[in-house]
Every structure is written in structure tokens, then in C-alpha cells.
VEXTORPA-814338 format. One record per residue (C-alpha): residue number from 1; x, y, z; residue in three letters; chain. Coordinates in pm, 1 decimal, decimal comma. Layout:
% residues N
<node pos="NUM" c1="X" c2="Y" c3="Z" code="ALA" unit="A"/>
...
END
This chain:
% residues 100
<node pos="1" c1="-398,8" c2="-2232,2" c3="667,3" code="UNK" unit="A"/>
<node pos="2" c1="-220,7" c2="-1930,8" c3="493,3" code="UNK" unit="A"/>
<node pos="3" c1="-395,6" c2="-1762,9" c3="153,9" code="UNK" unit="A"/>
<node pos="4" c1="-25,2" c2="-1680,1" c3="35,3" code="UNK" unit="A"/>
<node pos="5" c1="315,7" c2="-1839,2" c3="133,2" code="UNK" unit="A"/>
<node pos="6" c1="552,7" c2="-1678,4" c3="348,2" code="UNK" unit="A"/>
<node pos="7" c1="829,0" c2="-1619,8" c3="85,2" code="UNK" unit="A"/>
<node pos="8" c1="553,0" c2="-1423,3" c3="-153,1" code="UNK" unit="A"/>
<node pos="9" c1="463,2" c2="-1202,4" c3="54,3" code="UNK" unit="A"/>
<node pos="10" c1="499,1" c2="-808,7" c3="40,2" code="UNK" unit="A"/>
<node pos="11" c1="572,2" c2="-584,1" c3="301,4" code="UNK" unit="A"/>
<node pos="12" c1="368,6" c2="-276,0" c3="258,2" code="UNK" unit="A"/>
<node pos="13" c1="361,1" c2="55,7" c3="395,6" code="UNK" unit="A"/>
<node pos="14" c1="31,8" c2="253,2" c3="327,4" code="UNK" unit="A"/>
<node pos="15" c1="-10,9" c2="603,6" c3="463,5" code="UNK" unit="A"/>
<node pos="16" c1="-381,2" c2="777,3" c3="431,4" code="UNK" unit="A"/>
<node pos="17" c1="-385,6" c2="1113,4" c3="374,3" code="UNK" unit="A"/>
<node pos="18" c1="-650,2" c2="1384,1" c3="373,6" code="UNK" unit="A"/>
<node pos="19" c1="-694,6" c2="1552,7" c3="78,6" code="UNK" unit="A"/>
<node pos="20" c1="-760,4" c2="1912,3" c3="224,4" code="UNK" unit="A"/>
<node pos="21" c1="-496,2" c2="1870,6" c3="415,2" code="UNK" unit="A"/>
<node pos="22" c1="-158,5" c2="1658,3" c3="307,6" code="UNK" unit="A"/>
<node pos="23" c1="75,7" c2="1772,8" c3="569,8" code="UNK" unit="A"/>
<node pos="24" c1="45,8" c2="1456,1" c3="761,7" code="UNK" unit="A"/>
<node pos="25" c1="-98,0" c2="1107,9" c3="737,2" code="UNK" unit="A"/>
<node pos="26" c1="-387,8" c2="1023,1" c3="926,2" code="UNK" unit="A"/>
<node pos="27" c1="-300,8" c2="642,7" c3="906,2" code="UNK" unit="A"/>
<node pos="28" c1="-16,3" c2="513,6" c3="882,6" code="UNK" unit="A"/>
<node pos="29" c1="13,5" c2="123,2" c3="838,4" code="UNK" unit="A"/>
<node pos="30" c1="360,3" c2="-91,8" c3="794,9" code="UNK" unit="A"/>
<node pos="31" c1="265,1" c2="-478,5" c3="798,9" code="UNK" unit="A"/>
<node pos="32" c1="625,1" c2="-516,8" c3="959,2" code="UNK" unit="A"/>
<node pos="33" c1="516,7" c2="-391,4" c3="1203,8" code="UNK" unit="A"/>
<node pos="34" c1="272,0" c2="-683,8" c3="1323,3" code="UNK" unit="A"/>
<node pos="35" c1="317,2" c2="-935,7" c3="1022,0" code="UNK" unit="A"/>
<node pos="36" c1="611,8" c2="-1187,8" c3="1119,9" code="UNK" unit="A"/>
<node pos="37" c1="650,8" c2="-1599,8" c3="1079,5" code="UNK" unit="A"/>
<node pos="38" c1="448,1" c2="-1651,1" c3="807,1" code="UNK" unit="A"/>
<node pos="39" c1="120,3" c2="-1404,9" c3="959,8" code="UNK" unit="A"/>
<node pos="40" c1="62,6" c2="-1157,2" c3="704,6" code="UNK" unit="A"/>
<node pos="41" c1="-286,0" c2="-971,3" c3="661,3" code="UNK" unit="A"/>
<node pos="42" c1="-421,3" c2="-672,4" c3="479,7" code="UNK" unit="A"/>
<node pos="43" c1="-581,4" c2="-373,2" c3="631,0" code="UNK" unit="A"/>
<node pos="44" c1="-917,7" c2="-496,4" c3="527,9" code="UNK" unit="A"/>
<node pos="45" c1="-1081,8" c2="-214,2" c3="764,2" code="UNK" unit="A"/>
<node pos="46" c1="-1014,3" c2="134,0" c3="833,6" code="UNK" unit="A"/>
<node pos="47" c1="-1178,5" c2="347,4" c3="1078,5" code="UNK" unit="A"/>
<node pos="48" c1="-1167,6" c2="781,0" c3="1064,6" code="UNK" unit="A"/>
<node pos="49" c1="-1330,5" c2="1010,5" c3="1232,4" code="UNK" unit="A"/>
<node pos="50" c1="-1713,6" c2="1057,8" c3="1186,5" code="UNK" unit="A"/>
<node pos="51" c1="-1731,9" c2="1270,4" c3="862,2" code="UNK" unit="A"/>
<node pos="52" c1="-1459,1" c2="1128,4" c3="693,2" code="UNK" unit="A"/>
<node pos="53" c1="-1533,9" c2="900,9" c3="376,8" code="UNK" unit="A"/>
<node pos="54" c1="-1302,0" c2="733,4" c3="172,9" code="UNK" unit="A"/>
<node pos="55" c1="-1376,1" c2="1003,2" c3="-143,3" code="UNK" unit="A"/>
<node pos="56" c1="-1208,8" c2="1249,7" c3="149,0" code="UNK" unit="A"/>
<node pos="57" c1="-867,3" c2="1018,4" c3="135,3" code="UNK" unit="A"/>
<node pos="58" c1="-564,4" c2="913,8" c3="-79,7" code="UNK" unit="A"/>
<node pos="59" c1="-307,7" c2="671,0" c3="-28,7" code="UNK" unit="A"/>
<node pos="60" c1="71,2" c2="681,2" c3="-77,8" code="UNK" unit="A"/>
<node pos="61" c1="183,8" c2="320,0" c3="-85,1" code="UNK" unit="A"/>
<node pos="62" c1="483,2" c2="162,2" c3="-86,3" code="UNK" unit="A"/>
<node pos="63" c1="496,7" c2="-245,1" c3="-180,3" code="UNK" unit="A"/>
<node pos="64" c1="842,9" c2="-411,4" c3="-97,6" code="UNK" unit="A"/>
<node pos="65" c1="884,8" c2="-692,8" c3="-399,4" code="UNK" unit="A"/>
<node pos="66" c1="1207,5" c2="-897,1" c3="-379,3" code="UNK" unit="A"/>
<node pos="67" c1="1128,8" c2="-1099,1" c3="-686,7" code="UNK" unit="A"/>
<node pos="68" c1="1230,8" c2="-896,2" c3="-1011,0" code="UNK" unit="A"/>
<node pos="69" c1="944,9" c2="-1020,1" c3="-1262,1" code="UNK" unit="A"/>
<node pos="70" c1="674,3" c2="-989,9" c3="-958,3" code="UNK" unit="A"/>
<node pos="71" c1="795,5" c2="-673,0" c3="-895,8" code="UNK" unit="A"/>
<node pos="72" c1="782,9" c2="-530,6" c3="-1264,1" code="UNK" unit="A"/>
<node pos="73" c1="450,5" c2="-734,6" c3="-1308,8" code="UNK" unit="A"/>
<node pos="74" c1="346,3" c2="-527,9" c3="-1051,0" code="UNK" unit="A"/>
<node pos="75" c1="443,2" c2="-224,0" c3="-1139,8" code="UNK" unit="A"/>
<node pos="76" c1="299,9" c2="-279,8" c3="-1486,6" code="UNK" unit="A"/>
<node pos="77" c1="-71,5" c2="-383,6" c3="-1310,7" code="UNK" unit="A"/>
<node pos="78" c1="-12,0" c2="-23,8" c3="-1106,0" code="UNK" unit="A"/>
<node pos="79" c1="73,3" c2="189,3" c3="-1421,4" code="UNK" unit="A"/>
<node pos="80" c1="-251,0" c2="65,3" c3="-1593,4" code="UNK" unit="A"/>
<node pos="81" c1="-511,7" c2="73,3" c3="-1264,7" code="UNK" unit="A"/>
<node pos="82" c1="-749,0" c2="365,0" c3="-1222,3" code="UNK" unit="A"/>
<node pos="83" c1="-708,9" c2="595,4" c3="-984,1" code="UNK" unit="A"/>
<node pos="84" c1="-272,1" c2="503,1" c3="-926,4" code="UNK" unit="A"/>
<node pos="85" c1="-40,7" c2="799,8" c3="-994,8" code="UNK" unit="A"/>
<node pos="86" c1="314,2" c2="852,9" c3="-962,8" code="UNK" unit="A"/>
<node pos="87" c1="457,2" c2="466,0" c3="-977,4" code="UNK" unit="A"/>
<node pos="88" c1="835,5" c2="429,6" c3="-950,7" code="UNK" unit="A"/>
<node pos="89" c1="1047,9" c2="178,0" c3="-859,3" code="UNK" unit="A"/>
<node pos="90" c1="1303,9" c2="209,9" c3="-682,3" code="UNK" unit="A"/>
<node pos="91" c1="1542,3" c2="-120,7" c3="-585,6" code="UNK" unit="A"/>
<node pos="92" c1="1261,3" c2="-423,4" c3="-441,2" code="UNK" unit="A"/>
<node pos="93" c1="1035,5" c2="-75,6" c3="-400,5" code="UNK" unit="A"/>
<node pos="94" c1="715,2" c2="8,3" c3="-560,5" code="UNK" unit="A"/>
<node pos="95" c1="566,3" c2="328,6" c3="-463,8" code="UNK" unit="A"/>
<node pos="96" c1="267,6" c2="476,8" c3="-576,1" code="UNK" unit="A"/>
<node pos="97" c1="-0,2" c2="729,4" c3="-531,9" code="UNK" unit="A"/>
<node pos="98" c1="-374,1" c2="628,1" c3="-536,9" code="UNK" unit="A"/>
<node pos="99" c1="-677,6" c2="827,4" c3="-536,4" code="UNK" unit="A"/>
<node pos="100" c1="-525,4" c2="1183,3" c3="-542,1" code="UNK" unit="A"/>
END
């Protein structure tokens, strides 16, 4: 059984960042990269070094919509939630900052 079907659902790229240090992501995650025929899950764990909590991160996201009223729905929920900076759209893209 699926929770979503296959034509809803988003590719997403997240990349975790430390906030002392933004050169580089410390995680990056694309769901194309292992989500394919219809198997699409969330990062619903995410394991740093000792130390590390998730006050220390931020996320830059970016959520791949192909639906034009999901998408600016979307968009819309981002602009409004706590924590999410810099939202733009770009084409089927949503990026967004969280937690900087």
C-alpha cells in the first residue's frame, strides 16, 4: 500500500547545513536518487556526528511540483510556516530556506 500516489509525488532535494559553518552541506538528500516506480519515502531519520543537534542545522530545500495550484498552494503554506526563509519559485521549483 502507498500513503500518496505515484503521480503526486514531489521530488525533493534537501541539503543540511551547519550553521557555523555553511560552506558545504553535511547531508545531502535527492529522493531521485532512490525513489522510482511508485517508492517514494521521506527522510524520517537523520544521523550527525555526536555533538550535533538539530538547533546546530538548517535546511535548504528544494520541492519539484509539476501541478501549478499544488505548487502555489505550496508555496503559500511555505511563506506562512515558522522558521522558512527565502521561498521562490522558480518553473515546477520551490526552494526554500528553513531554520537559518
Amino acid at each position: 500500500m502507498t500513503s500518496i500516489q505515484p503521480f503526486d509525488q514531489v521530488h525533493t532535494i534537501q541539503q543540511l547545513y551547519l550553521k557555523t559553518d555553511p560552506s558545504a552541506p553535511v547531508i545531502n538528500n535527492d529522493t531521485a536518487d532512490y525513489a522510482n516506480n511508485g517508492k517514494h519515502f521521506w527522510n524520517l531519520a537523520i544521523r550527525t556526528t555526536p555533538g550535533v543537534t538539530k538547533e546546530d542545522l538548517y535546511q535548504q530545500g528544494t520541492l519539484y511540483v509539476d501541478d501549478p495550484q499544488m505548487r502555489q498552494a505550496m508555496s503559500e503554506a511555505l511563506r506562512r510556516a515558522e522558521g522558512v526563509t527565502d521561498v521562490t519559485v522558480e518553473g515546477n521549483q520551490i526552494n526554500y530556506t528553513w531554520g537559518r
